[in-house]
LUMVEXKOL-670215 format. One record per residue (C-alpha): residue number from 1; x, y, z; residue in one letter. Coordinates in nm, 3 decimals. Layout:
<site><num>NUM</num><x>X</x><y>Y</y><z>Z</z><residuo>A</residuo></site>
...
This chain:
<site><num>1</num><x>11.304</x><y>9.855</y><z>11.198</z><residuo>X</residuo></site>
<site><num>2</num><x>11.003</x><y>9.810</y><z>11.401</z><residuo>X</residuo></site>
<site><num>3</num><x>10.941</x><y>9.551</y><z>11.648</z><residuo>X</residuo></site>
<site><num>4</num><x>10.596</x><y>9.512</y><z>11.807</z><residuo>X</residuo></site>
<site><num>5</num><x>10.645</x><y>9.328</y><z>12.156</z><residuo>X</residuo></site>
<site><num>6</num><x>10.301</x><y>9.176</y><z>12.314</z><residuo>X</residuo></site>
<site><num>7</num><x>10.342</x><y>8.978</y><z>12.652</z><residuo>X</residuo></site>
<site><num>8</num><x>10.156</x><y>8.648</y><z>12.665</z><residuo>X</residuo></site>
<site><num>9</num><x>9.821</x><y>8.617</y><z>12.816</z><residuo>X</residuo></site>
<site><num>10</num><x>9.709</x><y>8.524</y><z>13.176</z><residuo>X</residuo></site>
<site><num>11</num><x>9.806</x><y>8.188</y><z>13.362</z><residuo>X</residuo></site>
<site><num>12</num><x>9.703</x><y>8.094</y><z>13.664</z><residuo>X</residuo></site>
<site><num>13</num><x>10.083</x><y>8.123</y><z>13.814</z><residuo>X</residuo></site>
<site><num>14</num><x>10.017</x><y>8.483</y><z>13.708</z><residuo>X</residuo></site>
<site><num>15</num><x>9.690</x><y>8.514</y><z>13.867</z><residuo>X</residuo></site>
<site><num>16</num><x>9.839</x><y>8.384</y><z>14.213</z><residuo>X</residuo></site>
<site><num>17</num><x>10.187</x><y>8.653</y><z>14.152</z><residuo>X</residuo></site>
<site><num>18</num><x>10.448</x><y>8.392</y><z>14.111</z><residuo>X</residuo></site>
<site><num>19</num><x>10.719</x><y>8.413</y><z>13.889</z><residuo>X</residuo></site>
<site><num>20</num><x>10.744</x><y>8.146</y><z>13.652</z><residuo>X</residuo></site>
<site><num>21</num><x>11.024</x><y>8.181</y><z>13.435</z><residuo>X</residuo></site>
<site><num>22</num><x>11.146</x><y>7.995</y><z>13.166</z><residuo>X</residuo></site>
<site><num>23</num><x>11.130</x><y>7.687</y><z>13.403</z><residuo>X</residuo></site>
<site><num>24</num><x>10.791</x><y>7.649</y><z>13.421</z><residuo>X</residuo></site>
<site><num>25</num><x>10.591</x><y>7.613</y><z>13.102</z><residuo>X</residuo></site>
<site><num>26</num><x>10.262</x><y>7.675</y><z>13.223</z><residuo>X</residuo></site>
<site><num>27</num><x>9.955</x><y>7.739</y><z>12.951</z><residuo>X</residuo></site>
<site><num>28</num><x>9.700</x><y>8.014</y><z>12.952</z><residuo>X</residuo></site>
<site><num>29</num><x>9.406</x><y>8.041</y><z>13.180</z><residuo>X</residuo></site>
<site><num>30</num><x>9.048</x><y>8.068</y><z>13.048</z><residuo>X</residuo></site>
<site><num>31</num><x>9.098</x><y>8.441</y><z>13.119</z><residuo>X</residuo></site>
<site><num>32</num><x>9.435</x><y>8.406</y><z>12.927</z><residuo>X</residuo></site>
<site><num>33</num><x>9.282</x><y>8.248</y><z>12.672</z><residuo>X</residuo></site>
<site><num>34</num><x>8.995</x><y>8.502</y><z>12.596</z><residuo>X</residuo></site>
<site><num>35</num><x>9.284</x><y>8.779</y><z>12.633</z><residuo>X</residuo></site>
<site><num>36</num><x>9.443</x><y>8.619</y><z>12.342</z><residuo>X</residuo></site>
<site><num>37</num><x>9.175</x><y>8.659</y><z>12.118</z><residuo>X</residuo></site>
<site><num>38</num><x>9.063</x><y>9.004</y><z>12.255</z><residuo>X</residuo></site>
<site><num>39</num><x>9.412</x><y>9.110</y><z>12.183</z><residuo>X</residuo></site>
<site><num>40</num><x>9.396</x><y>8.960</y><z>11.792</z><residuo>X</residuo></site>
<site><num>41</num><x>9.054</x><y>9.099</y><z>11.757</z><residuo>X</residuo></site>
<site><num>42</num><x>9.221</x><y>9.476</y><z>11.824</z><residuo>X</residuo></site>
<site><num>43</num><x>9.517</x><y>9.413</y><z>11.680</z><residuo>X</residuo></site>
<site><num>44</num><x>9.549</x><y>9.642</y><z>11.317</z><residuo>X</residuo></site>
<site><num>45</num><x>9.784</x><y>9.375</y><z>11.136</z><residuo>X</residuo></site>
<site><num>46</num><x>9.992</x><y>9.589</y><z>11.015</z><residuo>X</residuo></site>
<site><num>47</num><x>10.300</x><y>9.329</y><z>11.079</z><residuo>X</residuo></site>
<site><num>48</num><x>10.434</x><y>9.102</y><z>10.846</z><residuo>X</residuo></site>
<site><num>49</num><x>10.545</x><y>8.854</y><z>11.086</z><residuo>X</residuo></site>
<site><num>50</num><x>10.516</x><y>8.685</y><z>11.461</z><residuo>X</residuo></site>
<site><num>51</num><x>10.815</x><y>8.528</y><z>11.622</z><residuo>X</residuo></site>
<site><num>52</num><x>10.728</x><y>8.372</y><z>11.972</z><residuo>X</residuo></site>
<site><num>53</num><x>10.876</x><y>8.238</y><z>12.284</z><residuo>X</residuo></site>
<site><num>54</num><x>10.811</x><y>7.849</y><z>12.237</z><residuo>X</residuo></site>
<site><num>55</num><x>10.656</x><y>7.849</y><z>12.564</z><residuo>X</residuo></site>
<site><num>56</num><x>10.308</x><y>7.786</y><z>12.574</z><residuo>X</residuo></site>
<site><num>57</num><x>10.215</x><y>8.121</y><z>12.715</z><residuo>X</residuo></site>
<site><num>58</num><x>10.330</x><y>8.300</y><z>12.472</z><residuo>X</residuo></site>
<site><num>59</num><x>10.309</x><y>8.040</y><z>12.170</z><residuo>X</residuo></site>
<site><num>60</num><x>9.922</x><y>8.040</y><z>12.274</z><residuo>X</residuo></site>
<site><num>61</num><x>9.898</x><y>8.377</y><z>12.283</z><residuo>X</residuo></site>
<site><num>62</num><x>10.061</x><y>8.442</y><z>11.923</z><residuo>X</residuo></site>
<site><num>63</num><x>9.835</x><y>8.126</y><z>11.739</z><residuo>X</residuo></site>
<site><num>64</num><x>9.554</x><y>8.353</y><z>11.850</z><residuo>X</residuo></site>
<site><num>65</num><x>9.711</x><y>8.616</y><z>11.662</z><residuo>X</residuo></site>
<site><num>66</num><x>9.825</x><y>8.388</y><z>11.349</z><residuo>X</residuo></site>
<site><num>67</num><x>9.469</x><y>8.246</y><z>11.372</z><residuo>X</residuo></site>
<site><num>68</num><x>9.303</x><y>8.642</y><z>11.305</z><residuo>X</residuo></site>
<site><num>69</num><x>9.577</x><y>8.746</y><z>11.031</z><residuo>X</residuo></site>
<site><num>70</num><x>9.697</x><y>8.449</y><z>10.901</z><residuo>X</residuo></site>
<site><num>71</num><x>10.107</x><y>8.554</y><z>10.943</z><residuo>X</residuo></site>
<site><num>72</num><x>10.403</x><y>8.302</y><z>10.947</z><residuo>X</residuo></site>
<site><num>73</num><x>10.496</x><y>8.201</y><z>11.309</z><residuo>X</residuo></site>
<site><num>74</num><x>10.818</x><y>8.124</y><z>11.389</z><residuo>X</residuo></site>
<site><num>75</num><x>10.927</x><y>8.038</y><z>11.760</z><residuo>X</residuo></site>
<site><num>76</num><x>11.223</x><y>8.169</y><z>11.867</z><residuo>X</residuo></site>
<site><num>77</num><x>11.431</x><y>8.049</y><z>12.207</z><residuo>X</residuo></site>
<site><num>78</num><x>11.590</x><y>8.368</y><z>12.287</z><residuo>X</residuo></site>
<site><num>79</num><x>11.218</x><y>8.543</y><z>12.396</z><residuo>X</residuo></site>
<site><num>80</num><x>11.212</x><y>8.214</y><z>12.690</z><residuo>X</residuo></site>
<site><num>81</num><x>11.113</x><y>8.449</y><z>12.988</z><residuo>X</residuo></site>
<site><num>82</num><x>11.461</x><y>8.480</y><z>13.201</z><residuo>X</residuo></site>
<site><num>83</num><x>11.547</x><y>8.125</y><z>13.424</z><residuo>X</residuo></site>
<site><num>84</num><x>11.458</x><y>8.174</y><z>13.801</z><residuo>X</residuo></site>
<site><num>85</num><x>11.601</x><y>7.829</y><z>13.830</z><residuo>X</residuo></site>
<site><num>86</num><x>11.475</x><y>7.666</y><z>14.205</z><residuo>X</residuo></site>
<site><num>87</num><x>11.292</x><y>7.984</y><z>14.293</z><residuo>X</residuo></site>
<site><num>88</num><x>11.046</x><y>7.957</y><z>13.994</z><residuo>X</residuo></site>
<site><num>89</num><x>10.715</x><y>7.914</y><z>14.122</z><residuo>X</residuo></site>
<site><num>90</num><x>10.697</x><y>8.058</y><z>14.451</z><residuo>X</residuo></site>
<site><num>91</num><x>10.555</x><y>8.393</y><z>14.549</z><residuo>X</residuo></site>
<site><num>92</num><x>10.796</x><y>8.681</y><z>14.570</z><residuo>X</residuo></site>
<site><num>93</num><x>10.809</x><y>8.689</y><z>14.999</z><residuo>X</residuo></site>
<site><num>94</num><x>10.855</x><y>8.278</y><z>14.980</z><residuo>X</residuo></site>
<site><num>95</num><x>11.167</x><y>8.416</y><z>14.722</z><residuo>X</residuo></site>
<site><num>96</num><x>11.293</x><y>8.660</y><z>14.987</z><residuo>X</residuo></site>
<site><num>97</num><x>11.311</x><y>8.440</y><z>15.230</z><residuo>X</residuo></site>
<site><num>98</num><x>11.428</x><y>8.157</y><z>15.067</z><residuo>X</residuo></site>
<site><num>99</num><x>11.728</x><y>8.417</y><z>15.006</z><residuo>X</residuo></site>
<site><num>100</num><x>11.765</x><y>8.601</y><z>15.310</z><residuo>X</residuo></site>
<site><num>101</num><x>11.646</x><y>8.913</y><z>15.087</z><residuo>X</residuo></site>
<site><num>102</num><x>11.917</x><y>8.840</y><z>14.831</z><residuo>X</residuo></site>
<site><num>103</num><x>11.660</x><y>8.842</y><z>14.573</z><residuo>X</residuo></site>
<site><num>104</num><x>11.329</x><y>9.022</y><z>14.594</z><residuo>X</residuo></site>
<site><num>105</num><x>11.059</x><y>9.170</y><z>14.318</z><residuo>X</residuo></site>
<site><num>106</num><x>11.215</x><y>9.548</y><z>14.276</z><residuo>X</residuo></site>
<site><num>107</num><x>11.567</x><y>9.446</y><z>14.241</z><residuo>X</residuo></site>
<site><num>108</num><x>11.451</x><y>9.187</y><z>13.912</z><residuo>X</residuo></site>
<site><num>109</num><x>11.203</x><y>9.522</y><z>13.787</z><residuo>X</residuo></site>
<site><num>110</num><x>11.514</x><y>9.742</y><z>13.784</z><residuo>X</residuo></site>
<site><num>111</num><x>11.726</x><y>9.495</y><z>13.556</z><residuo>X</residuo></site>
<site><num>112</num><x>11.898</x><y>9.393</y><z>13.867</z><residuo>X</residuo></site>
<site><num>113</num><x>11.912</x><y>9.035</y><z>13.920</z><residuo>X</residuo></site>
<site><num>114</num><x>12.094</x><y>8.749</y><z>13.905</z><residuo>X</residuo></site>
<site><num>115</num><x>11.932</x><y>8.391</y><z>13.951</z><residuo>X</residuo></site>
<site><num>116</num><x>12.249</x><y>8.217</y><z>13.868</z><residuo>X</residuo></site>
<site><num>117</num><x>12.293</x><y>8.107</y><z>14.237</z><residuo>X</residuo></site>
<site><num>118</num><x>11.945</x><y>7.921</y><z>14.255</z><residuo>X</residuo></site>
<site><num>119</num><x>12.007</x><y>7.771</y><z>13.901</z><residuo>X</residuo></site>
<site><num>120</num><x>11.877</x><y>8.046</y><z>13.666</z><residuo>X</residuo></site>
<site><num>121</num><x>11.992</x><y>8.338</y><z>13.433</z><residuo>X</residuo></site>
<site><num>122</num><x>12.127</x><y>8.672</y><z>13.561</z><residuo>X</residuo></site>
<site><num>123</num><x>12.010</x><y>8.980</y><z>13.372</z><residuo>X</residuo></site>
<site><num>124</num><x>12.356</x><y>8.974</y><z>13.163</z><residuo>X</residuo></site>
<site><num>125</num><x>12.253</x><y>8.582</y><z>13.018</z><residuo>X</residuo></site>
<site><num>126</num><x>11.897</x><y>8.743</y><z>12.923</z><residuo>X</residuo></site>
<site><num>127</num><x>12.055</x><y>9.064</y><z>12.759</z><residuo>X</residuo></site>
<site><num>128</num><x>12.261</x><y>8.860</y><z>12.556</z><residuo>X</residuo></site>
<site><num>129</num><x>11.974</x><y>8.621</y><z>12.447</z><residuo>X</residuo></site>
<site><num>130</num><x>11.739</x><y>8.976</y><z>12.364</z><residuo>X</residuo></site>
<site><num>131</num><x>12.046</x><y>9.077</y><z>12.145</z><residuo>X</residuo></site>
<site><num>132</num><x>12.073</x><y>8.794</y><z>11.987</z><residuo>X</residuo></site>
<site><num>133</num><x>11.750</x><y>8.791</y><z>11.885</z><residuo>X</residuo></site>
<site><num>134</num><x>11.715</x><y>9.162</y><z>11.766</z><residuo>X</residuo></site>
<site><num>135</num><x>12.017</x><y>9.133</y><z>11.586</z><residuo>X</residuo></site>
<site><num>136</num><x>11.907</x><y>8.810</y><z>11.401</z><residuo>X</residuo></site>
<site><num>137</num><x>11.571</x><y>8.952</y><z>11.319</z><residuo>X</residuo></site>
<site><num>138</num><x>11.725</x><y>9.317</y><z>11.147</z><residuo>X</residuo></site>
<site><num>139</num><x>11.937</x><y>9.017</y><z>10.965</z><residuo>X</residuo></site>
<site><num>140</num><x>11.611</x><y>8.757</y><z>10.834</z><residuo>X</residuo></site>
<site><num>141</num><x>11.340</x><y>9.052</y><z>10.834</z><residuo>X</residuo></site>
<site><num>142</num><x>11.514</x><y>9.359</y><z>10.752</z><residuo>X</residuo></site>
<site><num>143</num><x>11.234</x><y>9.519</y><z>10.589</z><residuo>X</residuo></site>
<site><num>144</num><x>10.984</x><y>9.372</y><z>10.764</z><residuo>X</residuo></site>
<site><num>145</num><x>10.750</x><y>9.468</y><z>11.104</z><residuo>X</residuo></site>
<site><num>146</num><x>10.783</x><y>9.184</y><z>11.338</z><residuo>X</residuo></site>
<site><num>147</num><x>10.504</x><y>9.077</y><z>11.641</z><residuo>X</residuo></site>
<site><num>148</num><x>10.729</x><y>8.946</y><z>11.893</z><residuo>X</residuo></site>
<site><num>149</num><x>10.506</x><y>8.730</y><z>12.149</z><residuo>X</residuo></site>
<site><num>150</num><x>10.722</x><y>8.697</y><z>12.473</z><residuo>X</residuo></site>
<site><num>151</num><x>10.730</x><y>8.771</y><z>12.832</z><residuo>X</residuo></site>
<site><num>152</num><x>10.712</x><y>9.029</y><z>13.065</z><residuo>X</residuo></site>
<site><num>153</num><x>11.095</x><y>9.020</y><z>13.176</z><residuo>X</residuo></site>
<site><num>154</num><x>11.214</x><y>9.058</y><z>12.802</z><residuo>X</residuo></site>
<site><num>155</num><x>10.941</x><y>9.324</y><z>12.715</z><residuo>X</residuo></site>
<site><num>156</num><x>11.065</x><y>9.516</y><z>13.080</z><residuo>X</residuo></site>
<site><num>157</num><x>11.445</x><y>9.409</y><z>12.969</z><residuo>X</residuo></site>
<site><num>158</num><x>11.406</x><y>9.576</y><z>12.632</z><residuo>X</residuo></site>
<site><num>159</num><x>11.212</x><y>9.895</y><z>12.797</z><residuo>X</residuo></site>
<site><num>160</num><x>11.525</x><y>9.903</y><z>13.017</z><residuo>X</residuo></site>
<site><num>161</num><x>11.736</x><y>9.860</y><z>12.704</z><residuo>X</residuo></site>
<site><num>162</num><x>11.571</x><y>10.083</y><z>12.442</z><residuo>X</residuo></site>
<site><num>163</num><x>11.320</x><y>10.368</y><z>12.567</z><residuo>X</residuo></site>
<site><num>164</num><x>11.346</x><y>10.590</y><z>12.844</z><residuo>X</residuo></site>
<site><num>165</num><x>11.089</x><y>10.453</y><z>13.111</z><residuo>X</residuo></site>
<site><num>166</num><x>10.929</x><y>10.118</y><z>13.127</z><residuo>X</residuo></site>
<site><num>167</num><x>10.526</x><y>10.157</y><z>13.180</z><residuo>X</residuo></site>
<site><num>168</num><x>10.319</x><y>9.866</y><z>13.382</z><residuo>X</residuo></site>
<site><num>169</num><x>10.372</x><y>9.544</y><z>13.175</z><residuo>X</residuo></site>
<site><num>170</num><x>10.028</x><y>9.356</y><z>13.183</z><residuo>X</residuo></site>
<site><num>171</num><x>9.929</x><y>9.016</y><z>13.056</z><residuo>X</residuo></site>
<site><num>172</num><x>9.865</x><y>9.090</y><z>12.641</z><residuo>X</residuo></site>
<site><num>173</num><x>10.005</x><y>9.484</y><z>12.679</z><residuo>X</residuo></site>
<site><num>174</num><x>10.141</x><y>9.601</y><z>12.353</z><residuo>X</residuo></site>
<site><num>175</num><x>10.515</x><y>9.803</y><z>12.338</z><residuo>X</residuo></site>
<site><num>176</num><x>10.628</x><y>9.930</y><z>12.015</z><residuo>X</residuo></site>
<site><num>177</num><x>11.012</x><y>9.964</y><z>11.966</z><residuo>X</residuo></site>
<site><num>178</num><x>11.197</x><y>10.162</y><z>11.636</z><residuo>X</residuo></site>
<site><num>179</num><x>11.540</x><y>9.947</y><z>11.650</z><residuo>X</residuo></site>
């Protein structure tokens, strides 16, 4: 089955390099924005459906895409971006030091975090939730090709996951996956 995964488009936490998580449910930038609808406009639509992190990121991102083809949208809590719980919102040195180097920017690239501590998810919570999810979606859309519209810890989770290297994950990059 074949799952397109998009991340959302720019936000200004994004512009300044803070992690946001799923605790902060910040909206798109004008840049974001315009990303959006670049992304629809080169989009093939060869999908027959988008399922979407409910936050607005991402939920902005895919009504750009629904807007262009005209798919079903459904919004899906499992594709939240992974909980950084207190340390959403600050840049990634503020993060070290706030945990004495605990938790730092490679260690959460390389699947190796846990925010549990500081009120989040660890990496185990978010595999679950991406499981969940897949496994739900080869249930409802067996036959189908789903747009997923999420974040760039669940697109780098299910590189980690389901392919052999995970590339650069930019605001509105496009990863296929044959699940």
């Amino acid at each position: 089955m074949k799952f397109i995964f998009v991340r959302h488009g720019e936000t200004d936490y994004n512009r300044e390099g803070k992690p946001m998580g799923s605790d902060i449910d910040a909206p798109l930038n004008e840049v974001g924005m315009k990303q959006a609808e670049d992304l629809a406009a080169e989009l093939s639509g060869d999908f027959d459906v988008i399922i979407s992190s409910p936050l607005k990121r991402a939920s902005q991102t895919a009504e750009a895409i629904k807007q262009r083809f005209n798919k079903p949208l459904v919004l899906d809590k499992n594709l939240e971006d992974r909980s950084f719980g207190s340390l959403a919102g600050k840049s990634w040195d503020e993060i070290e030091q706030e945990t004495k180097g605990k938790v730092n920017k490679i260690a959460s690239r390389n699947q190796q975090y846990d925010f549990r501590p500081y009120g989040g998810e660890s990496v185990k919570d978010v595999k679950q939730r991406l499981i969940q999810f897949i496994e739900g979606s080869k249930r409802d859309y067996h036959d189908k090709i789903i747009l997923v519209v999420t974040h760039s810890g669940i697109v780098r989770l299910a590189h980690h996951l389901f392919s052999e290297k995970t590339p650069h994950i930019g605001n509105v990059s496009v990863h296929e996956f044959d699940l």
